[in-house]
N, C-alpha and C positions, 0 to 999 in steps of 0.2 A: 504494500500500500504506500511506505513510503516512499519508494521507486516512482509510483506509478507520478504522486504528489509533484515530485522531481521533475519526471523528464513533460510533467504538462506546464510545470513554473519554468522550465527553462526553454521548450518551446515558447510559451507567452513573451517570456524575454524577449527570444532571438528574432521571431516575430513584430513585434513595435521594434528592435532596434534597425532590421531591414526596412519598415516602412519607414522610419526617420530618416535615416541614408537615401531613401526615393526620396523624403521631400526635399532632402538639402540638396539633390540632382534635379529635380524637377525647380526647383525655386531659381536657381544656377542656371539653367535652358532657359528657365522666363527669362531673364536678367538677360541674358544674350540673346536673346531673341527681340527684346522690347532696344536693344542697342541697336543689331543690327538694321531693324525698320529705320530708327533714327537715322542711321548712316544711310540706308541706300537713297539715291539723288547726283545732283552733279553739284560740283563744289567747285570753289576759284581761290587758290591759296594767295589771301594776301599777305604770308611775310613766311619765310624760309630762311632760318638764321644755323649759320653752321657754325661752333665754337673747338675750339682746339686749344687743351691747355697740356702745354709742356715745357719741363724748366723753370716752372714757376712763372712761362713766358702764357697770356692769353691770350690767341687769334681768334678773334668775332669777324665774319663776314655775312651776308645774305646772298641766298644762291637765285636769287631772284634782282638782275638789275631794274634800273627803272626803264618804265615802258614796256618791260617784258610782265607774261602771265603764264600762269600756267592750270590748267581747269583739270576736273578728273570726276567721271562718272562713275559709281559704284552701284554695281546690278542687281537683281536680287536672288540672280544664278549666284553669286559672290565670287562675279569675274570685275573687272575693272577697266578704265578705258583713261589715259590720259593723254593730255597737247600739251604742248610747252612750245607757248609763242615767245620765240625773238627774233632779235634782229638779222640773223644766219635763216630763219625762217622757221617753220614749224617741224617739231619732233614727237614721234607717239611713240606709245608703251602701252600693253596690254598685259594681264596678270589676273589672280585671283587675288583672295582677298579673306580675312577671317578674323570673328572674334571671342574671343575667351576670357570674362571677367573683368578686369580694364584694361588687357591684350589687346592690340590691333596688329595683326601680320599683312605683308605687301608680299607677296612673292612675284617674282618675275623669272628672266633666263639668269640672271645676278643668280639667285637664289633669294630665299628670305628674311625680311628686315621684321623683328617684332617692335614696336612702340609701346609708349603707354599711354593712354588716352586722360589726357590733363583735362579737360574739357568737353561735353558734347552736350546740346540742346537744342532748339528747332534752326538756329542759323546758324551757330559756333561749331566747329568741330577742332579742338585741338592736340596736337599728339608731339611725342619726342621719345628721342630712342638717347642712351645714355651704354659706350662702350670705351674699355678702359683694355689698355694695350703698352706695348713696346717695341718701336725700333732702333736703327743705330742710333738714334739721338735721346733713346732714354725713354720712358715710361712714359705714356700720356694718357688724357682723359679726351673723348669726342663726343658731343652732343649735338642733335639735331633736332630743330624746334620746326614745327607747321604749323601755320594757325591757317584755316577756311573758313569761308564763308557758305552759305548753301546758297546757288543761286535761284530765284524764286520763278 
């Protein structure tokens, strides 16, 4: 009897703790799910700021000069489409695209860039990727900042 008592309390256990683990997966799939809706549309990045610090030395540039733009549609296949107007003329890229938690992945023929998504709302979307390395010149930090707009 007391066996029986047992193995019925440790089913009931192991039963609600599988259903808690579905809802913390299931709540986790909303959550990227109600992001991705957000993202998919076309976007116009107004400011692309690349940072590199080494040596204690800090290079801030924008990879966006003036007059130039650069747009990017994300689909709801979670493939991706972007143009990058300048003055050499227009350049595209196509990729997939993906999110996980405040994860945003770019993948292209490069391979994959994960960011983290500092911002997103019905017209901001902003993200940066943060990688720390070293070459001959010594140990450095690289950051890359996007901010977009959605355009309407």
């Amino acid at each position: 009897m007391k066996t029986t008592r047992f193995f019925v309390l440790f089913v009931a256990a192991a039963t609600m703790m599988l259903a808690s683990c579905d809802k913390e997966n299931n709540t986790a799939d909303n959550q990227d799910s109600q992001t991705e809706k957000m993202i998919i549309g076309s976007w116009t990045e107004t400011e692309a700021i690349y940072i590199l610090i080494q040596n204690g030395i800090s290079d801030t540039s924008s990879l966006l000069e003036d007059g130039e733009t650069s747009e990017i549609t994300f689909k709801a296949d979670k493939t991706y489409h972007s143009v990058y107007h300048s003055f050499d003329g227009d350049s595209e890229s196509n990729g997939t695209w993906a999110v996980s938690g405040n994860k945003f992945t770019f993948s292209d023929e490069f391979g994959p860039m994960i960011y983290t998504i500092d911002q997103l709302d019905a017209t901001v979307f902003n993200i940066s990727i943060r990688e720390e390395g070293e070459d001959e010149d010594g140990p450095f930090s690289y950051y890359n900042i996007i901010r977009m707009t959605k355009n309407q």
